[in-house]
N, CA and C atoms of all chains as a GROMACS GRO file, in nm:
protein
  576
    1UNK      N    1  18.287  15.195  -8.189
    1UNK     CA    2  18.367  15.257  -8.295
    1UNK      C    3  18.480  15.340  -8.232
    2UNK      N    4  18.587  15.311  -8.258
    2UNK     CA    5  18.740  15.415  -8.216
    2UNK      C    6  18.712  15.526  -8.283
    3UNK      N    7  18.754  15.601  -8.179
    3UNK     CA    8  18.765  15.761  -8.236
    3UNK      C    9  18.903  15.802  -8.321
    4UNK      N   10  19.016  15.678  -8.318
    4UNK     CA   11  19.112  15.705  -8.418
    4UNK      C   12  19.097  15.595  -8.528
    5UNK      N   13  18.994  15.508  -8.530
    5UNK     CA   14  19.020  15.490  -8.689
    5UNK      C   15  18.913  15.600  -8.710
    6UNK      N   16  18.806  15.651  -8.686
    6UNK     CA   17  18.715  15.746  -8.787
    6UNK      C   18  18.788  15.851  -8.809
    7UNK      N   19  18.849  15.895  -8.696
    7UNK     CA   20  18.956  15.997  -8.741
    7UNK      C   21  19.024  16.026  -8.864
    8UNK      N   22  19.108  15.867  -8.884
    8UNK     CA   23  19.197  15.834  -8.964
    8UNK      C   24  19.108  15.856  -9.117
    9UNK      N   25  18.948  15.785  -9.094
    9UNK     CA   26  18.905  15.748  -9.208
    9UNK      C   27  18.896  15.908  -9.272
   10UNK      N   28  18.855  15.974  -9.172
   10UNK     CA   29  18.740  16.110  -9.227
   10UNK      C   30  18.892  16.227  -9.273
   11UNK      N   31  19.032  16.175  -9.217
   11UNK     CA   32  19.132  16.199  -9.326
   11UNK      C   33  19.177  16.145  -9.439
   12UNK      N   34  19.171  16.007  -9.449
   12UNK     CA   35  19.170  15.956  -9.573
   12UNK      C   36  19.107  16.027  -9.691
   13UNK      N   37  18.988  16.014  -9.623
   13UNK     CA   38  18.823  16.109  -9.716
   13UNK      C   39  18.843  16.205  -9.764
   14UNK      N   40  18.906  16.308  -9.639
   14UNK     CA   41  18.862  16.438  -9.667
   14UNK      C   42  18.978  16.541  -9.671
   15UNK      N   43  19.090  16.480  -9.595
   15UNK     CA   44  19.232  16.632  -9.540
   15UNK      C   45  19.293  16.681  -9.657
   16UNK      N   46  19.280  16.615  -9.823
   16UNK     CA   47  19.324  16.666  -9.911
   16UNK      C   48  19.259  16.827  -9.944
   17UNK      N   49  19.105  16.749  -9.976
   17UNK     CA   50  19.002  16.896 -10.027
   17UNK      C   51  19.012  17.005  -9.876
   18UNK      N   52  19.046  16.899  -9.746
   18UNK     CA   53  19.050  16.995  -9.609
   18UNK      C   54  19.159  17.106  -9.606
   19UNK      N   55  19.254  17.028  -9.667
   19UNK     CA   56  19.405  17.103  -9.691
   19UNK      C   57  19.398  17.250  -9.807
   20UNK      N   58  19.336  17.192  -9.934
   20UNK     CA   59  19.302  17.313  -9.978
   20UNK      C   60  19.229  17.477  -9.936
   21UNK      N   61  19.123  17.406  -9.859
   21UNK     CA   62  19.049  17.525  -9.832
   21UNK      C   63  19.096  17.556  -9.711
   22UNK      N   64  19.179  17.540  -9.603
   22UNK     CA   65  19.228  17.566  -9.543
   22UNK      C   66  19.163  17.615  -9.385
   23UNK      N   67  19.228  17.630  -9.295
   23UNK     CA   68  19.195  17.552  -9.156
   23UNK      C   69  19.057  17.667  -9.122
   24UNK      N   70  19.082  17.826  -9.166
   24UNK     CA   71  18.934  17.917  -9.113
   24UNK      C   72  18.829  17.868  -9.249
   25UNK      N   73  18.828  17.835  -9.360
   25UNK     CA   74  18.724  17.798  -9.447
   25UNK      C   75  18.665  17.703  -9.394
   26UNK      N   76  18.728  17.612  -9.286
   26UNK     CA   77  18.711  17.440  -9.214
   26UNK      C   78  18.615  17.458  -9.126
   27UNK      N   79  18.694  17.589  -9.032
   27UNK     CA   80  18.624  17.633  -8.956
   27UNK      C   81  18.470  17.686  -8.980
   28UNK      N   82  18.474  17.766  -9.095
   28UNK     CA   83  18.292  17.825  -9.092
   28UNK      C   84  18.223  17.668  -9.179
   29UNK      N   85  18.271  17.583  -9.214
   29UNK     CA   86  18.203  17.478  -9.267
   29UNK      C   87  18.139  17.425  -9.137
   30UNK      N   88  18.255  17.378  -9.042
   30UNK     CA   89  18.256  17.341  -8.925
   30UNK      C   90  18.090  17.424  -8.837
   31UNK      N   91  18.086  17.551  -8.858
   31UNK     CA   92  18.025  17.639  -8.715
   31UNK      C   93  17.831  17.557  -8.812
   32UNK      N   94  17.887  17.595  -8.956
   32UNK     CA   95  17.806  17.605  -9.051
   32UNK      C   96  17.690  17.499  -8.971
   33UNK      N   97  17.774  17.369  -9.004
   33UNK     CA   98  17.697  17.240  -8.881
   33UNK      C   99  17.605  17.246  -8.787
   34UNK      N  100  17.693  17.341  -8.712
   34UNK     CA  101  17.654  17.349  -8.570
   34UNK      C  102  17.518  17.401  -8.612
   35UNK      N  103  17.498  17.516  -8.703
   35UNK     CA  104  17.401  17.604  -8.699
   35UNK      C  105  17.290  17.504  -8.773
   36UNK      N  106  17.335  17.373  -8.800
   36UNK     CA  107  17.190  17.303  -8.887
   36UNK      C  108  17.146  17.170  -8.723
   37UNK      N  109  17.290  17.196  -8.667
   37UNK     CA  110  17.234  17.069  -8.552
   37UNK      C  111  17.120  17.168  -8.485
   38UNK      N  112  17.180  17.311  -8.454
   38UNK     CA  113  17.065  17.417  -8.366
   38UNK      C  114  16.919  17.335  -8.429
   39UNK      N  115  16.857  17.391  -8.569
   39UNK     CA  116  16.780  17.367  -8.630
   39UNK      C  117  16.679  17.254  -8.591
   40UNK      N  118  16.776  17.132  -8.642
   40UNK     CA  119  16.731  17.011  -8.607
   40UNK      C  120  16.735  16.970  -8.506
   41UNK      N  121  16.764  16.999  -8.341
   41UNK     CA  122  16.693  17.051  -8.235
   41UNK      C  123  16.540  17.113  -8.238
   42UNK      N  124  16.535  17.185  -8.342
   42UNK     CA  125  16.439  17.303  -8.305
   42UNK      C  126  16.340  17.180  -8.381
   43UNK      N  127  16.340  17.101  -8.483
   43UNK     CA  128  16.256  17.064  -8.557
   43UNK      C  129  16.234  16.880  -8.469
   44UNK      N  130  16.316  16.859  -8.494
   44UNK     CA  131  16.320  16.726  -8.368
   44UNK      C  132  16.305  16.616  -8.481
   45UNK      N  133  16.299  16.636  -8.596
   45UNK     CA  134  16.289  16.508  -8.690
   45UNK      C  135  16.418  16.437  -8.620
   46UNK      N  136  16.388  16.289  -8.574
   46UNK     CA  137  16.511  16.209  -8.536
   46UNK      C  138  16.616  16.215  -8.638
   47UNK      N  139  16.594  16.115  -8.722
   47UNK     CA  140  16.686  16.086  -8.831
   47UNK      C  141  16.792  16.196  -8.891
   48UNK      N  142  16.702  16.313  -8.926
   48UNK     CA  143  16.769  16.456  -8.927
   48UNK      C  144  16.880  16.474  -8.773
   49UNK      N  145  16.794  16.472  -8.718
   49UNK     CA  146  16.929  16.481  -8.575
   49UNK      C  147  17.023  16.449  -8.566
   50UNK      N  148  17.005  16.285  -8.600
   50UNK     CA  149  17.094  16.187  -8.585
   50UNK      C  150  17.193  16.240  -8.647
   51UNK      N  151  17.180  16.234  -8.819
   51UNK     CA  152  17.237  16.306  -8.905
   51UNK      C  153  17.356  16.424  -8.896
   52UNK      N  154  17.266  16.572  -8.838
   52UNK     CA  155  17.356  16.673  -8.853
   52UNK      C  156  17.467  16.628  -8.658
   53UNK      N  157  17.421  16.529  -8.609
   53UNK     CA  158  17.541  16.506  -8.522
   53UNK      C  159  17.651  16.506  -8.554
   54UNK      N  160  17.662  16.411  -8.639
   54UNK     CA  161  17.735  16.319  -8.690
   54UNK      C  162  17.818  16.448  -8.810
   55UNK      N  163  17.770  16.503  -8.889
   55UNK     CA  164  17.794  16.627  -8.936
   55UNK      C  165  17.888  16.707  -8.867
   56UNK      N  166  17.808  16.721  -8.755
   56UNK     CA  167  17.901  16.828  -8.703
   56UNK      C  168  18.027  16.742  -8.631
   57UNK      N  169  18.041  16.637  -8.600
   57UNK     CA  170  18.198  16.538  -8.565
   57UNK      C  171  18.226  16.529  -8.636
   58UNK      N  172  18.207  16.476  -8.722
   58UNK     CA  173  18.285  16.446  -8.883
   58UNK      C  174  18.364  16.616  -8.912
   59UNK      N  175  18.327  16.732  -8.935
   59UNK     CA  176  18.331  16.855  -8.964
   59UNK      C  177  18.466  16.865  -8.829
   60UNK      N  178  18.417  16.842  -8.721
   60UNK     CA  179  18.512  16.863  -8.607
   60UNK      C  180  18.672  16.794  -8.643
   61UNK      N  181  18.673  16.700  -8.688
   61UNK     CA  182  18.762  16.601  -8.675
   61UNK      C  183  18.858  16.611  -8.843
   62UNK      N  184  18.779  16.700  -8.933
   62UNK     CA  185  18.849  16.755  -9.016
   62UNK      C  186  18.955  16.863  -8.957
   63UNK      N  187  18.889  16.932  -8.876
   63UNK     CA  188  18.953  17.046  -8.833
   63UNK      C  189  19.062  17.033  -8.765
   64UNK      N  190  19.030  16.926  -8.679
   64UNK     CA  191  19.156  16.870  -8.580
   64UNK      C  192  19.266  16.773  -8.657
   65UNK      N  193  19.231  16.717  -8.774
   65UNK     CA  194  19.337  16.662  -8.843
   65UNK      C  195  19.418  16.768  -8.971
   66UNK      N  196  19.355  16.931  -8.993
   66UNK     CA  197  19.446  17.032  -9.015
   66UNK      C  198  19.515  17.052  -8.951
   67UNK      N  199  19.484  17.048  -8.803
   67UNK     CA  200  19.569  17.150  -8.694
   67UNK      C  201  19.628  17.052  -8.619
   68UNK      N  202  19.638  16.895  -8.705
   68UNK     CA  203  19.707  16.773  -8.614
   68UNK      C  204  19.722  16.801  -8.472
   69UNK      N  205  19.578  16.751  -8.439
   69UNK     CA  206  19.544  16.678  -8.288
   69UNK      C  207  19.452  16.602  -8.323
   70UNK      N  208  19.486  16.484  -8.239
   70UNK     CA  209  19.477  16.343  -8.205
   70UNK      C  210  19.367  16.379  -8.092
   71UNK      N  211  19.202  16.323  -8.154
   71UNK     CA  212  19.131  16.351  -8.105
   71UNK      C  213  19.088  16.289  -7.961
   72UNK      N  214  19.134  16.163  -8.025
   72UNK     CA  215  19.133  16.035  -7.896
   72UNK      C  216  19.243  16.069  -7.741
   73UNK      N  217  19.355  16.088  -7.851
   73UNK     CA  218  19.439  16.150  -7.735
   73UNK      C  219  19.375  16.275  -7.645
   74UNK      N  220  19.311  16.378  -7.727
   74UNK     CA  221  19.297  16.491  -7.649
   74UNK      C  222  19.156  16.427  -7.549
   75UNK      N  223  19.099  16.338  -7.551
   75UNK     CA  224  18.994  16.325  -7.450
   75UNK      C  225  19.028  16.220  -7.349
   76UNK      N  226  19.148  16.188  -7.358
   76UNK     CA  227  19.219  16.126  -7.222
   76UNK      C  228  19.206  16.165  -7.114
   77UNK      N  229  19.167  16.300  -7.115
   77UNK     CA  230  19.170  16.392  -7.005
   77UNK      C  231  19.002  16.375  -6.936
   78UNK      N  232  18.925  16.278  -7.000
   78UNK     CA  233  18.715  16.299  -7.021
   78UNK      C  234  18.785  16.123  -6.940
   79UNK      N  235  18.824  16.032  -6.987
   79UNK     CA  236  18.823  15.927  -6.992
   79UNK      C  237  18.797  15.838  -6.830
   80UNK      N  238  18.848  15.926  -6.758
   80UNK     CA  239  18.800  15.918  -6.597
   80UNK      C  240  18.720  16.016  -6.509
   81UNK      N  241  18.582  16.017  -6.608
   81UNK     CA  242  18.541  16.099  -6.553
   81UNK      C  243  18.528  16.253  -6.589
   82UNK      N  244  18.547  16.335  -6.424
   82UNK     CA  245  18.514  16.517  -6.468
   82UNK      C  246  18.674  16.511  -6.486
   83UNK      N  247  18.758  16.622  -6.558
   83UNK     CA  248  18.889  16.672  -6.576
   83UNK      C  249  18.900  16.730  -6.436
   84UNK      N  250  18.825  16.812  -6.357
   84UNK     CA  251  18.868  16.904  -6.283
   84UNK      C  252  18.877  16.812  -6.113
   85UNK      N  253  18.756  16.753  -6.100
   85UNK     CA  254  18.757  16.648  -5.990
   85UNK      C  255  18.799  16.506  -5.957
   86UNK      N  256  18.830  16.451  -6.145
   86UNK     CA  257  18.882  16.335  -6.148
   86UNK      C  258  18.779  16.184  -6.141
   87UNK      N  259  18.640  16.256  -6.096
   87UNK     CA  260  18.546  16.187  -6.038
   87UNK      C  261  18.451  16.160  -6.136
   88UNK      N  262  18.332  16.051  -6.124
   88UNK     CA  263  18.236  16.042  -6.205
   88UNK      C  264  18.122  15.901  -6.118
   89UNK      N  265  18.010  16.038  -6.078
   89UNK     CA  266  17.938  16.145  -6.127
   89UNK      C  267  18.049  16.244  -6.081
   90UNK      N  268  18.042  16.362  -6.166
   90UNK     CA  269  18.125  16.449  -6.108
   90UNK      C  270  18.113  16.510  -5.977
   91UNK      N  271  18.198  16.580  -5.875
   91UNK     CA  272  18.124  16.577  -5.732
   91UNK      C  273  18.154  16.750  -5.725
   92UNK      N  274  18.275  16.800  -5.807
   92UNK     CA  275  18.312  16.907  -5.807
   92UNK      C  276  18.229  17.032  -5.856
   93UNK      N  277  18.103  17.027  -5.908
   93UNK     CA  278  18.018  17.056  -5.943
   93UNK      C  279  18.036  17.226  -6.041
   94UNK      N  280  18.136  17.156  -6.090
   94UNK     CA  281  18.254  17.260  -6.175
   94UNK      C  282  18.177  17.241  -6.345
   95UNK      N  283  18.216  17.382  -6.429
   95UNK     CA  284  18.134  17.339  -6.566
   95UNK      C  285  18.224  17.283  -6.633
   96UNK      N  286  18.263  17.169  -6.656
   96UNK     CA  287  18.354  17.070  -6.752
   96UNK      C  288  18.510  17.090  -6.675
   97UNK      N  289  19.037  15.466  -7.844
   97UNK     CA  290  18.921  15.531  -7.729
   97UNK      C  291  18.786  15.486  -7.807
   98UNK      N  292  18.693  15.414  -7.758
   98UNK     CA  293  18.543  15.381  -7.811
   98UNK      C  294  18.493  15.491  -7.795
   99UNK      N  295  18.410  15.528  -7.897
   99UNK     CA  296  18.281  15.683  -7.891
   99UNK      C  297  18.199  15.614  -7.798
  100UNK      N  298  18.141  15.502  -7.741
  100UNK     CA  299  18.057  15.439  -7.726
  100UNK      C  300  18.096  15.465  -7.577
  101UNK      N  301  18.230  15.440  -7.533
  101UNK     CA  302  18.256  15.426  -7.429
  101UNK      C  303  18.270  15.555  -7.347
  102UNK      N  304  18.305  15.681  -7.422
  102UNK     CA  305  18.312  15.767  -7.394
  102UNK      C  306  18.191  15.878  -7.373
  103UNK      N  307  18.094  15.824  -7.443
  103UNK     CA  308  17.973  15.857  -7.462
  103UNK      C  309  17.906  15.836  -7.302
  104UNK      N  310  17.968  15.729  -7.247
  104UNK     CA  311  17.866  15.662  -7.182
  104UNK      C  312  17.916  15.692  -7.003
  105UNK      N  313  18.078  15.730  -7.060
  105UNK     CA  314  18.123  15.770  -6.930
  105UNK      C  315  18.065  15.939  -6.911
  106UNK      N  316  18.072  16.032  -7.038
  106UNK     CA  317  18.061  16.161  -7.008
  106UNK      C  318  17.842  16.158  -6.937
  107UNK      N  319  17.804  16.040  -6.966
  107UNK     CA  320  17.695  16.039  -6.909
  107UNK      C  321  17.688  16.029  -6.784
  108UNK      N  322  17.732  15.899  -6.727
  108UNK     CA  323  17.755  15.891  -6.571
  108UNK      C  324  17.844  16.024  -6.496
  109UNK      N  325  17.901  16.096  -6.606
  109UNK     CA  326  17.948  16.197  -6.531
  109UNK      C  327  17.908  16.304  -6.510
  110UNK      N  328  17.784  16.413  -6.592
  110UNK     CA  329  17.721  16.487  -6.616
  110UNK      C  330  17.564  16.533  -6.674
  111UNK      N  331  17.524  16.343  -6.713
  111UNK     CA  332  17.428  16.384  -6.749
  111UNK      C  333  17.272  16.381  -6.648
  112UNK      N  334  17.293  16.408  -6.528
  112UNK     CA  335  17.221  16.430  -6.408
  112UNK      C  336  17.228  16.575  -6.414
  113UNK      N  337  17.325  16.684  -6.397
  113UNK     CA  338  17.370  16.800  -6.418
  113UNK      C  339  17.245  16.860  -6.538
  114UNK      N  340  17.338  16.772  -6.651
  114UNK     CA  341  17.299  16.781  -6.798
  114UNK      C  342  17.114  16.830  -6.821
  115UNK      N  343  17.070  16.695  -6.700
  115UNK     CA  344  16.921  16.713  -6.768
  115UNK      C  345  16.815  16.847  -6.674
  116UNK      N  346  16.895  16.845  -6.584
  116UNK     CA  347  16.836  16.963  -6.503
  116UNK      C  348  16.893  17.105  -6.539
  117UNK      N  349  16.979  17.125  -6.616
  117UNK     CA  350  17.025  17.273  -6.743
  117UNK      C  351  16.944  17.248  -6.852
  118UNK      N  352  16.894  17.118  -6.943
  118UNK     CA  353  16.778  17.137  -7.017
  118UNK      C  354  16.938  17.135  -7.153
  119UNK      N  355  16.860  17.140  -7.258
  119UNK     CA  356  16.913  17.089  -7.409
  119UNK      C  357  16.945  17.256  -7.437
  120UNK      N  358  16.839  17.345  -7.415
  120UNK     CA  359  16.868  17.474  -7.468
  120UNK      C  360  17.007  17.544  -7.346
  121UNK      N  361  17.036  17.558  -7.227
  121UNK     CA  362  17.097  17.594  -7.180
  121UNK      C  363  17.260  17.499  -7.208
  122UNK      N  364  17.197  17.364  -7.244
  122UNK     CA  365  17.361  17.268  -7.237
  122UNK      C  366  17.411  17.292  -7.353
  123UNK      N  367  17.323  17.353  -7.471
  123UNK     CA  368  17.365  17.408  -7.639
  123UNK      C  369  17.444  17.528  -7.617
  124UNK      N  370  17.387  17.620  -7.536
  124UNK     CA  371  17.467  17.774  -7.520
  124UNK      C  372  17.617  17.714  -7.474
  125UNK      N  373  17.600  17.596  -7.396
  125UNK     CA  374  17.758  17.591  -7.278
  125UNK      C  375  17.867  17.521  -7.432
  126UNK      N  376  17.778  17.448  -7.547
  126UNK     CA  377  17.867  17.341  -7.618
  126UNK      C  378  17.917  17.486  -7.730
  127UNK      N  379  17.806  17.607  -7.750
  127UNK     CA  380  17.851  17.685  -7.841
  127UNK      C  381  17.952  17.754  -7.767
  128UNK      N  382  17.970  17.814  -7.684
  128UNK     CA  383  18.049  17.889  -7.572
  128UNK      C  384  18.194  17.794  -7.597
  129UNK      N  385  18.172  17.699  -7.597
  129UNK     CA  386  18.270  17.610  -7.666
  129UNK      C  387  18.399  17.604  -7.762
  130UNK      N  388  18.295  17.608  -7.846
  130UNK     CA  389  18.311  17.611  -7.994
  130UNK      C  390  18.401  17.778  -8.014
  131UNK      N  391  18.338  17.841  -7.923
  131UNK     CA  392  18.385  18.019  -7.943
  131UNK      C  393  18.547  18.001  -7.912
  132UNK      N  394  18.581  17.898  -7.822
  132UNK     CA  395  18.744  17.930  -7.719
  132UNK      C  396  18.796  17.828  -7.801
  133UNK      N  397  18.750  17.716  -7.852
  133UNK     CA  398  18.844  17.671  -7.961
  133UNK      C  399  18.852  17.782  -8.103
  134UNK      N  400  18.775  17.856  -8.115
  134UNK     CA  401  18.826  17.952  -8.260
  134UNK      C  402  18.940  18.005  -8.188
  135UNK      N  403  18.891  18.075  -8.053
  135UNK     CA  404  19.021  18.149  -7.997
  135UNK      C  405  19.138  18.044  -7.988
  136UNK      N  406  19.170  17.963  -7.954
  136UNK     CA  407  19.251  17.855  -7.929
  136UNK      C  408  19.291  17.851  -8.098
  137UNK      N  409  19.253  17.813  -8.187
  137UNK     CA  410  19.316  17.825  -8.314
  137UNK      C  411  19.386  17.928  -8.344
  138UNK      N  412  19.327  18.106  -8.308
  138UNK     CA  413  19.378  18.195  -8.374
  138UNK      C  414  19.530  18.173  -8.283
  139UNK      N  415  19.536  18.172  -8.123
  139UNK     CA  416  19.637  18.208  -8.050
  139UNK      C  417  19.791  18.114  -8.090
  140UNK      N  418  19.695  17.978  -8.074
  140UNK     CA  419  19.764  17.830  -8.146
  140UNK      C  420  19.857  17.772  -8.015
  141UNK      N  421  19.833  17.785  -7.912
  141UNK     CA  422  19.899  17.727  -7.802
  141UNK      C  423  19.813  17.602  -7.821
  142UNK      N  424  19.959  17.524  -7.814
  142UNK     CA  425  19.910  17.356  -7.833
  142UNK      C  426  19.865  17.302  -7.761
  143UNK      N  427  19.913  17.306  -7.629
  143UNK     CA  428  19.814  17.248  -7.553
  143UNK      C  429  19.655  17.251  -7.487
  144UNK      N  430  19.652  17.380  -7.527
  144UNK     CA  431  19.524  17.509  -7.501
  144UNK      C  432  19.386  17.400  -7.628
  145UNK      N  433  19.493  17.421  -7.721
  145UNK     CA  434  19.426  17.386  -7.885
  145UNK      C  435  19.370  17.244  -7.852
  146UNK      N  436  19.437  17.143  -7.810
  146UNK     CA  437  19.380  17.015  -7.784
  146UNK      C  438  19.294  17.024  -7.664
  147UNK      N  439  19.249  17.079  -7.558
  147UNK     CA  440  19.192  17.070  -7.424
  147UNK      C  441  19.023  17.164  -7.494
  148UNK      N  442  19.056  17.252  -7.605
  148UNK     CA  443  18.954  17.293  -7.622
  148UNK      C  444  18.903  17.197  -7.769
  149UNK      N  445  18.960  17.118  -7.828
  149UNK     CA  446  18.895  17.062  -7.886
  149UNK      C  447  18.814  16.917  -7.811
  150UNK      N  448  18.850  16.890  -7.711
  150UNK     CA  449  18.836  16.804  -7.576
  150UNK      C  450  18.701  16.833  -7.563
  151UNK      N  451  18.707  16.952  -7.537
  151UNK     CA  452  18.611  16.980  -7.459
  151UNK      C  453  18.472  17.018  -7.503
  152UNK      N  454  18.487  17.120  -7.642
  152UNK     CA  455  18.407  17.075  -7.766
  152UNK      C  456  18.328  16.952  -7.767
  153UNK      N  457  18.428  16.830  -7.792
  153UNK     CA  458  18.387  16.708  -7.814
  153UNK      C  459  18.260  16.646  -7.682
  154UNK      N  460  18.312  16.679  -7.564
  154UNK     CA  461  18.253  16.642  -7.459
  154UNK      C  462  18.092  16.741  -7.438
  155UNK      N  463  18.124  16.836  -7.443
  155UNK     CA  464  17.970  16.882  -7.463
  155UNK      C  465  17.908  16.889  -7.598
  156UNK      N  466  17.954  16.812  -7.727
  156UNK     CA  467  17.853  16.741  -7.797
  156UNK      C  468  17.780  16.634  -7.726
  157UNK      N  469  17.892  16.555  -7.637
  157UNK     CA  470  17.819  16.411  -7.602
  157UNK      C  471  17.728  16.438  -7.522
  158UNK      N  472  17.748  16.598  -7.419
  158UNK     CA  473  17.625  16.607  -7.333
  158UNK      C  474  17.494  16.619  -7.403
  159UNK      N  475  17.485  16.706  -7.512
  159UNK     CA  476  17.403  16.728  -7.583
  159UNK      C  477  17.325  16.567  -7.650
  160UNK      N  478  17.408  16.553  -7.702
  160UNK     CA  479  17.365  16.365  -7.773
  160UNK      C  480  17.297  16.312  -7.616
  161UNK      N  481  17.383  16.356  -7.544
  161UNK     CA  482  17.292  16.208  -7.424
  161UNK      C  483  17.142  16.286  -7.409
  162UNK      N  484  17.156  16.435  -7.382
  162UNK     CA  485  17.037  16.463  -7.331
  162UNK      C  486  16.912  16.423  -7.455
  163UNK      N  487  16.948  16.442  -7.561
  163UNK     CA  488  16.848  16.414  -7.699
  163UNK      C  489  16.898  16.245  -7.733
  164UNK      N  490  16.934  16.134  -7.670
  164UNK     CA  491  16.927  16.029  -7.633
  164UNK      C  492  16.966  15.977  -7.797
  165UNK      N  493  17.089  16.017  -7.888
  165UNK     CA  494  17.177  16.031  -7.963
  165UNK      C  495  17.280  15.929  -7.928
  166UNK      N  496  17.313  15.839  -8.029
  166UNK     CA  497  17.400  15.743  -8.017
  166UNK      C  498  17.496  15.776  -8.119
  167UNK      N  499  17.620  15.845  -8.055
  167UNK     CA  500  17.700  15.948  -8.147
  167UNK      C  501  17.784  15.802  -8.215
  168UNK      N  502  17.775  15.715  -8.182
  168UNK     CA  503  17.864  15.590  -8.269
  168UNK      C  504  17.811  15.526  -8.334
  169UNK      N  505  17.650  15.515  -8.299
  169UNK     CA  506  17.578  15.469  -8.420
  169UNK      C  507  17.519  15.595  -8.567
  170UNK      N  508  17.542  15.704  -8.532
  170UNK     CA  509  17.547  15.803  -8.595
  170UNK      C  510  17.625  15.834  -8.730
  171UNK      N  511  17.751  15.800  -8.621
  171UNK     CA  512  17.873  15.803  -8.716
  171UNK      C  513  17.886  15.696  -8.785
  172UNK      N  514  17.826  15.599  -8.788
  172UNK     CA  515  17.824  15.520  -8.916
  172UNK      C  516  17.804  15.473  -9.045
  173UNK      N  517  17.744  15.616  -9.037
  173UNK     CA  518  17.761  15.691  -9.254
  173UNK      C  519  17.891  15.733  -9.253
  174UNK      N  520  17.963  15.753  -9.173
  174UNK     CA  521  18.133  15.811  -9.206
  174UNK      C  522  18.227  15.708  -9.249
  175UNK      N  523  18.152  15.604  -9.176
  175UNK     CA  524  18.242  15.450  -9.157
  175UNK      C  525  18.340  15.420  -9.260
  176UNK      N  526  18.272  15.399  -9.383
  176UNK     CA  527  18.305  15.386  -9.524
  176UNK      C  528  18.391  15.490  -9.616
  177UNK      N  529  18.383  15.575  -9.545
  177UNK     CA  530  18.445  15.729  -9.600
  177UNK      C  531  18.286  15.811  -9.650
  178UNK      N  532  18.337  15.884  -9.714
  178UNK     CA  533  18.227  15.976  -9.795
  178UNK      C  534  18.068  15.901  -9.775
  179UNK      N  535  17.981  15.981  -9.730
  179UNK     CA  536  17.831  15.927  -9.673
  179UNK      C  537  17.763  15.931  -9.828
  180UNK      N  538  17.794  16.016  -9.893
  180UNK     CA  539  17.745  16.081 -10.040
  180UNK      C  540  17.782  15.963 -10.124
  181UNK      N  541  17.901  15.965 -10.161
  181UNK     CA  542  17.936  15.883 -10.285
  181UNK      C  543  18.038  15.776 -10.246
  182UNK      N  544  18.050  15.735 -10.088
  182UNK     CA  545  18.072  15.549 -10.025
  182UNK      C  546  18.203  15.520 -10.089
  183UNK      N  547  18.273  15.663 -10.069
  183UNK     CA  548  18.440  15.628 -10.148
  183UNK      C  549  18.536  15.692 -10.032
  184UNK      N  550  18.692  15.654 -10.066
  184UNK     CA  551  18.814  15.723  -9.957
  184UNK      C  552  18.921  15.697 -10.031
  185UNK      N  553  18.971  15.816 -10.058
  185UNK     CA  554  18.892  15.962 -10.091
  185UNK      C  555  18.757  15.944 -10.147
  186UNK      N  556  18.706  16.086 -10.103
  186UNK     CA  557  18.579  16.100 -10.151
  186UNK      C  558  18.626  16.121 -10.321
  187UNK      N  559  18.508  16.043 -10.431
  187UNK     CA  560  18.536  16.103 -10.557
  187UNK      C  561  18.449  16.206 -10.596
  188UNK      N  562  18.324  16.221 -10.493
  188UNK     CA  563  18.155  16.283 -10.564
  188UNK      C  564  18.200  16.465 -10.531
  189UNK      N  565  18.331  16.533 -10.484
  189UNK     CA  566  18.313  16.643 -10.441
  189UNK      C  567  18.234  16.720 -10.394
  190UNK      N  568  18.124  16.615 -10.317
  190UNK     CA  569  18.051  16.716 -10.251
  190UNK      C  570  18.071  16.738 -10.126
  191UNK      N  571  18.013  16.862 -10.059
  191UNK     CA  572  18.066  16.840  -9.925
  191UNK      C  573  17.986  16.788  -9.810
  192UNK      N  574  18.088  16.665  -9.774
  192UNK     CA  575  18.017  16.564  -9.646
  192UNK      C  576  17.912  16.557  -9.702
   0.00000   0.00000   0.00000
């Protein structure tokens, strides 16, 4: 799956109602996620997991199509590897 | 850019690292994250703004690899648009 058509789709979907509530309301929807992926970690039901992943990218990718960035573009920089060493496995033993 | 592919490179690149920090220590590094993209929104330096949504993205995937998460098969309730009511635009107003 491309990370710029879901992109595209989850603006189709969503950047109108995204546009209304605007980019910090996006944001605590966004953290909101995070705090149910914590959870479903803690609980380990798969399906649930699976789920609030996906939640929380979808949520991400709203945010980044308020603040127009091109998500695909911005991980050009992941695409060979570590950013900092260029390498993969990374050798630089640097945190991201 | 494939999620699939990217998924699979941020593995060969970190997830050796990944599994010896454990799910609870690689969650603190993806929230720690999440904290410098808010900052990155409030400041709004563009290039800052895309490298931390980058990077965001990349320690979800650490997280997904270590809990063995197939963030593209995941995302395939988004596929269609709206997971809720299977429309684009969404018509069901609910959220995600």
């Amino acid at each position: 799956m491309e990370i710029e058509t879901l992109q595209s789709t989850v603006a189709a979907t969503y950047l109108e109602r995204d546009a209304e509530r605007g980019v910090d309301a996006t944001f605590r929807w966004f953290a909101e996620e995070v705090g149910e992926l914590a959870r479903a970690i803690r609980t380990g039901e798969r399906a649930n997991l699976e789920l609030e992943f996906s939640d929380v990218l979808a949520w991400l990718m709203s945010l980044a199509n308020l603040l127009e960035v091109d998500l695909s573009d911005a991980m050009g920089r992941y695409a060979g590897g570590c950013p900092k060493c260029h390498s993969s496995p990374c050798v630089c033993r640097m945190q991201h």
